[in-house]
C-alpha positions in Angstrom: 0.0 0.0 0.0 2.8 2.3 -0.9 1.3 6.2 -1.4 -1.7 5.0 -0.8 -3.7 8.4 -0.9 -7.3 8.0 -0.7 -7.9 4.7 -2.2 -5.1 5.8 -5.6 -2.9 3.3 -6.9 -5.1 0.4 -4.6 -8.8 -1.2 -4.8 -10.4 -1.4 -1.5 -13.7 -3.2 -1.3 -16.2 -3.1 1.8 -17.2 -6.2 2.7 -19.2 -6.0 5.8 -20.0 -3.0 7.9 -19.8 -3.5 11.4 -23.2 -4.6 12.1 -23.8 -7.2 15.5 -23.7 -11.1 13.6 -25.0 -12.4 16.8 -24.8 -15.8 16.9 -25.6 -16.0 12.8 -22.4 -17.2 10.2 -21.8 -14.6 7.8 -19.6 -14.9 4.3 -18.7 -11.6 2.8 -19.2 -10.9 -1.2 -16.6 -12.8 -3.3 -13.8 -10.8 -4.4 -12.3 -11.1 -7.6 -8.7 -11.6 -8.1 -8.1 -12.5 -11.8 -6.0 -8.6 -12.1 -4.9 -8.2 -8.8 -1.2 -8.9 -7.9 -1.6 -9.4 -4.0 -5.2 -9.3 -1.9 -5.1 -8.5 2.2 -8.2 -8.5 3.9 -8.8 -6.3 6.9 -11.0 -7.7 9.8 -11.6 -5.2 12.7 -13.2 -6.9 15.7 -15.5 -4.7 18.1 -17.5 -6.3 21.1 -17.7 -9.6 20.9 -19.4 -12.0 23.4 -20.1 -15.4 24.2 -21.8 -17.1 26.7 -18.8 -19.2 27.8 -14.5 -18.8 27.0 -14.4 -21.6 24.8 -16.5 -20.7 22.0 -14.2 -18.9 19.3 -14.9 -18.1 15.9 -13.2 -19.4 13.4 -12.9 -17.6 10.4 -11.8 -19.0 6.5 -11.0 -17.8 3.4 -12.8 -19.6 0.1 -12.1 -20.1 -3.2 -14.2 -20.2 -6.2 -14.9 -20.1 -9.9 -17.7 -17.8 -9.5 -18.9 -15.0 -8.1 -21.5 -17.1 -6.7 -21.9 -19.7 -3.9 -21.6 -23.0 -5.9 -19.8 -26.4 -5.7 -16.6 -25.3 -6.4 -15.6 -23.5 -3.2 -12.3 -24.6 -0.9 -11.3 -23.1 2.5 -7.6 -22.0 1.7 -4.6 -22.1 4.1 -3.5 -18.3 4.7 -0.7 -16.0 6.2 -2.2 -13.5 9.1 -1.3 -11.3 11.5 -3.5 -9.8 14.7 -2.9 -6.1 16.4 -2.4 -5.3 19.8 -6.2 -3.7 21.1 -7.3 -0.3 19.6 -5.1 2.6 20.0 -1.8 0.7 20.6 0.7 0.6 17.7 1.5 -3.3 18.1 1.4 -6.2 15.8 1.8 -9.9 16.8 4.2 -12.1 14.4 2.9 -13.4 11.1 1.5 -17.2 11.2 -0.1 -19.4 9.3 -3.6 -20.9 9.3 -4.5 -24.2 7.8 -7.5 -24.3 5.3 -9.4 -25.0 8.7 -9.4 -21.5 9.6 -8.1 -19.1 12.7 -9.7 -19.3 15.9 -10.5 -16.1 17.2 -10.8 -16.1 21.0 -13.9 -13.9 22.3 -12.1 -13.2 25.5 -9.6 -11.5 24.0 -10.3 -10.3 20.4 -12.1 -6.9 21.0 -10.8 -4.1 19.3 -8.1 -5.5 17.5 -7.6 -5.8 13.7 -6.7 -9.5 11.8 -4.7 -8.8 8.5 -5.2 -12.0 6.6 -2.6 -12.1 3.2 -3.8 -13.8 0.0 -1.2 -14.4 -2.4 -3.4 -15.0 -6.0 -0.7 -17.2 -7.4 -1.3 -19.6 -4.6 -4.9 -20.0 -5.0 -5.2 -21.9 -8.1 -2.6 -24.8 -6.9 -4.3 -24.8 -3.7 -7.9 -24.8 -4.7 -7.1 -27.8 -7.3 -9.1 -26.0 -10.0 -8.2 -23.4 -13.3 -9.7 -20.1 -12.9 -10.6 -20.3 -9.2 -9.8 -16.4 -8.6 -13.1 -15.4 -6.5 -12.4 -15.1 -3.0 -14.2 -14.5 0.1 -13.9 -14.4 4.1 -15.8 -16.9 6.1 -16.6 -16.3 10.0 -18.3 -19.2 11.7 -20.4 -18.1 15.0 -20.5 -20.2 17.8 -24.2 -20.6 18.9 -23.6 -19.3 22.3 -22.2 -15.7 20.8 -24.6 -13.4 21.7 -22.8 -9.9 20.1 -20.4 -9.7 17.0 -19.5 -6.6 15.8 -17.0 -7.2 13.3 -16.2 -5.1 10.1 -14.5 -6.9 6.8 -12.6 -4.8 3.9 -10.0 -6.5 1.2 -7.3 -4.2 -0.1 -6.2 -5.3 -3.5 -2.7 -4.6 -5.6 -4.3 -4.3 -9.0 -2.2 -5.7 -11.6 -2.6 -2.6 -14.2 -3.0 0.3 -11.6 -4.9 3.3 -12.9 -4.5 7.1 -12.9 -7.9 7.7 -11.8 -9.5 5.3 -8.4 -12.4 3.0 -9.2 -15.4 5.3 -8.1 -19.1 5.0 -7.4 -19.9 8.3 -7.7 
């Protein structure tokens, strides 16, 4: 995200505002990476609450060949990295998640941010199939979360950058 001035030179998609999940699984849109060099997606936990410590949620990232839920999609294995709580300037170390996903723990995940690094050129060897560029972020709720407030962007590298940002207005 080098000069990154208002969205130039990057595509940034919102995903999911920060509206309470509750106790209800939520995938974001499918991204598309066929011209994007690199994808990151952003993941900023508010409140979250469960009725007991040991019921995390465990978020994925899929794979596709369309746009659309269908039969194609596999959870991928993925780099990440989780912040220190909001308004401290720390990072924890980069890891790796299996295609099974990263448990967040509900004790302890407010207010911090979960960077999770895509790398497009991985995808298709991983996900076994030609042309499976659509991405997305999965977040399975336990059924004893009672308040989720969690808020999902993806920041692409597009491969041919443009002078002028992608706009909807």
């Amino acid at each position: 995200m080098k000069d990154n001035r208002f969205g130039f030179g990057e595509q940034i998609v919102p995903l999911k505002a920060p509206i309470d999940a509750a106790a209800t699984d939520f995938a974001t849109p499918y991204v598309n990476l066929k011209n994007a060099l690199h994808c990151t997606f952003v993941l900023y936990f508010g409140v979250t609450t469960a009725a007991s410590a040991d019921q995390n949620l465990i978020v994925t990232v899929e794979a596709a060949t369309a746009a659309a839920s269908n039969a194609t999609e596999v959870a991928l294995p993925f780099k990440y990295r989780l912040s220190g709580a909001t308004g401290t300037d720390s990072w924890g170390a980069v890891a790796s998640a299996t295609a099974t996903g990263y448990s967040a723990d509900t004790t302890t995940i407010d207010g911090k941010v979960l960077l999770i690094d895509l790398d497009p050129a991985t995808i298709e060897a991983t996900h076994g199939q030609r042309g499976s560029n659509f991405v997305r972020v999965v977040v399975d709720l336990d059924a004893g979360n009672t308040v989720n407030l969690i808020g999902v962007l993806a920041v692409l590298d597009p491969m041919y950058p443009q002078v002028t940002v992608l706009s909807t207005s």
